[in-house]
VORODO-168172 format. One line per 2 residues: for each residue z, y, x of N, C-alpha, C, O, CB. Coordinates in Angstrom, 1 decimal. Glycine has a CB too. Layout:
REM residues N
Z,Y,X,Z,Y,X,Z,Y,X,Z,Y,X,Z,Y,X ~ ...
This chain:
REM residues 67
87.4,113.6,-10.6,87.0,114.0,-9.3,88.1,114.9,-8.8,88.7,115.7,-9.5,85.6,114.6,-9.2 ~ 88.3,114.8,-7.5,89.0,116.0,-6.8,89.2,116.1,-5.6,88.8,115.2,-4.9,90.1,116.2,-7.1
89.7,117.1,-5.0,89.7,118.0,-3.3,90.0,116.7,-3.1,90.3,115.9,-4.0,90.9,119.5,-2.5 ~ 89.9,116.2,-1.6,90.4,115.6,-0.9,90.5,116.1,0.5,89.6,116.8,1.0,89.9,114.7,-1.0
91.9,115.7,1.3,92.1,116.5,2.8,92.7,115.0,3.2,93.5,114.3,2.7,93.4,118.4,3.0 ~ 91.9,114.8,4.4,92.1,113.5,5.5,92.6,113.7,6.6,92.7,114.8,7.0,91.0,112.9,5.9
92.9,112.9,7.1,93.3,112.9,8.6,93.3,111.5,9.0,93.8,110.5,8.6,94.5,113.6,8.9 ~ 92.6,112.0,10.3,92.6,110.3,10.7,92.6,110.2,12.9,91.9,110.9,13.7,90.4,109.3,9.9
93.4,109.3,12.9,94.0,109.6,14.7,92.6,108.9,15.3,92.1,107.9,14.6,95.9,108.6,15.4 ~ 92.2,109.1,16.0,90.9,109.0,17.0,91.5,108.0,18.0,90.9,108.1,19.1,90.4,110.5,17.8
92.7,107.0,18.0,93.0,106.1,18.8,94.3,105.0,17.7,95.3,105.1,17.1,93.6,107.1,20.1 ~ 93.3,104.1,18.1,94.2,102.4,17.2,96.0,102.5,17.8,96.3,102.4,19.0,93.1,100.1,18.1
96.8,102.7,16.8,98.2,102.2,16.9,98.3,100.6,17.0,98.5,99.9,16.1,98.9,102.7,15.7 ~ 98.3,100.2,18.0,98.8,99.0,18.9,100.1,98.7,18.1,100.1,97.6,17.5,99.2,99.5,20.6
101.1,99.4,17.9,102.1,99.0,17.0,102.3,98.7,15.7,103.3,98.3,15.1,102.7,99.4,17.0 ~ 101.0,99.0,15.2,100.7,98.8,13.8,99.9,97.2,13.8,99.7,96.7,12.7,99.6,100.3,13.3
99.6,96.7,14.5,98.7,95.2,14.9,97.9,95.3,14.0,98.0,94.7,12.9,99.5,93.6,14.7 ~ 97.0,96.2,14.1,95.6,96.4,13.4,94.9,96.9,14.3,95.4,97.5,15.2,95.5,97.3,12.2
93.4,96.6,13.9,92.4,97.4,14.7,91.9,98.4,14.7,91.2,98.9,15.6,91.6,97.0,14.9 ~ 92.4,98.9,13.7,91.5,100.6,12.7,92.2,101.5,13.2,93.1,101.3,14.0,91.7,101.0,10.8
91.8,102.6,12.8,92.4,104.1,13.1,93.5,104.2,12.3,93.8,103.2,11.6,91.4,105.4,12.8 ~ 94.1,104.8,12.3,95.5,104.9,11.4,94.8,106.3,10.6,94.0,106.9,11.4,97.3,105.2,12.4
95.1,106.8,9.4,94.5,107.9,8.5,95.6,107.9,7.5,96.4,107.0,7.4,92.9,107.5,7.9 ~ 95.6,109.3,6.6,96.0,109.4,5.6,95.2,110.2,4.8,94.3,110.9,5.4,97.1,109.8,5.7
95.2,110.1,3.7,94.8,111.7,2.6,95.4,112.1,1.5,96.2,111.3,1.0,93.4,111.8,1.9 ~ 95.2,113.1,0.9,96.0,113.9,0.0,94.6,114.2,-1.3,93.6,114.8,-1.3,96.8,115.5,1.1
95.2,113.7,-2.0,93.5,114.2,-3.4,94.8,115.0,-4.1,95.9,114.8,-4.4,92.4,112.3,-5.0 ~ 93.6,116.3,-4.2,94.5,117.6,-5.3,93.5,117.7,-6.1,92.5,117.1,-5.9,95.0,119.3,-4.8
93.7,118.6,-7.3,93.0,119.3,-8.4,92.0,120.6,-8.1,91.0,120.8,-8.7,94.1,119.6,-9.3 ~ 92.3,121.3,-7.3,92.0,122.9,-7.1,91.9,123.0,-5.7,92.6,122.5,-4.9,93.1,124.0,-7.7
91.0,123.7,-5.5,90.1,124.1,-4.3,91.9,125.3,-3.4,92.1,125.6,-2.3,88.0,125.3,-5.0 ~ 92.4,125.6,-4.2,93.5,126.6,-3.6,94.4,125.7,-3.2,95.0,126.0,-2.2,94.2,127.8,-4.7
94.9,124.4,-3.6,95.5,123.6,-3.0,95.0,122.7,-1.8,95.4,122.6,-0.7,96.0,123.0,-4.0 ~ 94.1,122.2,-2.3,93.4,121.4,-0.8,93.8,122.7,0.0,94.9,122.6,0.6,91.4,120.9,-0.7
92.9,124.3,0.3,92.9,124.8,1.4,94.6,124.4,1.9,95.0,123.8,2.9,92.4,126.4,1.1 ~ 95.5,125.0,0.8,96.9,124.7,1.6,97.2,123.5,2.5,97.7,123.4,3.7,97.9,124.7,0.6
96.8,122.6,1.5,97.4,121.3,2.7,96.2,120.7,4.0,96.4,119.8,4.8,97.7,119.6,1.5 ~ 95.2,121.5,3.9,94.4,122.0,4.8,95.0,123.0,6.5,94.9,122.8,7.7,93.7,122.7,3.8
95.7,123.8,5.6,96.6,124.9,6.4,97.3,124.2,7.0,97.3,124.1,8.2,97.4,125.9,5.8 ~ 98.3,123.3,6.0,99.7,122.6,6.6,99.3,122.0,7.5,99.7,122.4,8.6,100.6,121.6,5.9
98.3,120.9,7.6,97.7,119.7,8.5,96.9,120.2,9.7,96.7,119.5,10.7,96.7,118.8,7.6 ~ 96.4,121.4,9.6,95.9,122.3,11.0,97.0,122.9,11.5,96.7,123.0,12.7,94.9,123.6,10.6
97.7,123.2,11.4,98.0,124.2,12.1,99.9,123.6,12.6,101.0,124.1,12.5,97.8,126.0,11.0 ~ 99.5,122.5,13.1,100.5,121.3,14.1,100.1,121.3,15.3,99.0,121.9,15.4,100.3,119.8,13.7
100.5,121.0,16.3,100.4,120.3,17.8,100.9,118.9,17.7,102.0,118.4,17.3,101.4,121.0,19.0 ~ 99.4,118.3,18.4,99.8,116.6,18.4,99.7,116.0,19.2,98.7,116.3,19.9,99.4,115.8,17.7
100.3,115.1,19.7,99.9,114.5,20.9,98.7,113.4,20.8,98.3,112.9,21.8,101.2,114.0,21.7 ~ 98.4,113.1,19.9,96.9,112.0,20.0,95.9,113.4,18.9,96.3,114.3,18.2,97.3,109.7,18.9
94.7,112.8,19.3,93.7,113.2,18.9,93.6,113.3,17.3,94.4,112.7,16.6,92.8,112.5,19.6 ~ 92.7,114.0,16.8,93.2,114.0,15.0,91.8,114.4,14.6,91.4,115.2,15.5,94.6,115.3,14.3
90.6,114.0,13.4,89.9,114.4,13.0,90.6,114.8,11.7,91.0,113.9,11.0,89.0,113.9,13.3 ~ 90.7,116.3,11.2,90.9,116.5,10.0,89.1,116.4,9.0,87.9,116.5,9.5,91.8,118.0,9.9
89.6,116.2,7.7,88.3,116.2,6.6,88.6,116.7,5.6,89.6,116.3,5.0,87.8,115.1,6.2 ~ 87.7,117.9,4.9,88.1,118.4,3.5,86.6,117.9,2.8,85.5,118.2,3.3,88.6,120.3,3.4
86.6,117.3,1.8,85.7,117.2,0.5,86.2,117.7,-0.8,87.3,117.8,-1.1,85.5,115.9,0.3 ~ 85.1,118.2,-1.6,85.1,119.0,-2.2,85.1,117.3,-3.2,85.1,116.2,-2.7,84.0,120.4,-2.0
85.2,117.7,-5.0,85.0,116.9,-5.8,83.6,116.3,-6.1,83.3,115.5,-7.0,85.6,117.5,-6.7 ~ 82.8,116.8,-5.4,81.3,116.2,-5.5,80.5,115.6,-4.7,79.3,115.4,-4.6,80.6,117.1,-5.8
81.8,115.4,-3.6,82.0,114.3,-2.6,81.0,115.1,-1.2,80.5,114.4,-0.3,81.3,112.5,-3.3 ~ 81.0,116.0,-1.3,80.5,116.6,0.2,81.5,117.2,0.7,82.4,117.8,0.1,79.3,117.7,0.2
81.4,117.0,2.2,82.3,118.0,3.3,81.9,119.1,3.6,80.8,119.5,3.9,82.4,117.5,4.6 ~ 83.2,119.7,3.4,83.4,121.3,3.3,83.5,121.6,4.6,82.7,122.4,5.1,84.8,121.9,2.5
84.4,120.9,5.4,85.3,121.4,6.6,85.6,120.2,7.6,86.1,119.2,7.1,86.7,121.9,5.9 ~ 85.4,120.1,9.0,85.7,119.2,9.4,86.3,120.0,11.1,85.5,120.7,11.7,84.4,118.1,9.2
87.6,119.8,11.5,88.0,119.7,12.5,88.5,118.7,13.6,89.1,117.6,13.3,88.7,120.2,12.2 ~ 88.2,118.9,14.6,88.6,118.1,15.8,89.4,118.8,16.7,89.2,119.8,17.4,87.5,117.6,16.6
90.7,117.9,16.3,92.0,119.0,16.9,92.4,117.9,18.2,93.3,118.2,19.0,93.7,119.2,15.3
């Protein structure tokens, strides 16, 4: 099991010729690393909408932003 930090754009990339959201995530070991790449992934300016997600290893959400 481990942290997981998400991100996922709130609007379909047309140039991607798919219908889904476009997303990434990052799975770490330790609650001190997710926070970091937590940090990194907040604290951007973007021009499309972004829901970040942190889960913990026991699969519940810690943290959820709408940037």
């Amino acid at each position: 099991m481990s942290w997981v930090v998400r991100g996922q754009f709130s609007q379909v990339n047309v140039g991607l010729g798919g219908d889904e959201c476009e997303w990434s995530a990052v799975h770490v070991d330790t609650q001190e690393e997710a926070e970091a790449w937590w940090n990194c992934r907040v604290n951007h300016s973007r021009s499309q909408r972004v829901v970040h997600t942190l889960w913990n290893p026991q699969g519940e959400v810690v943290r959820v932003l709408f940037q």
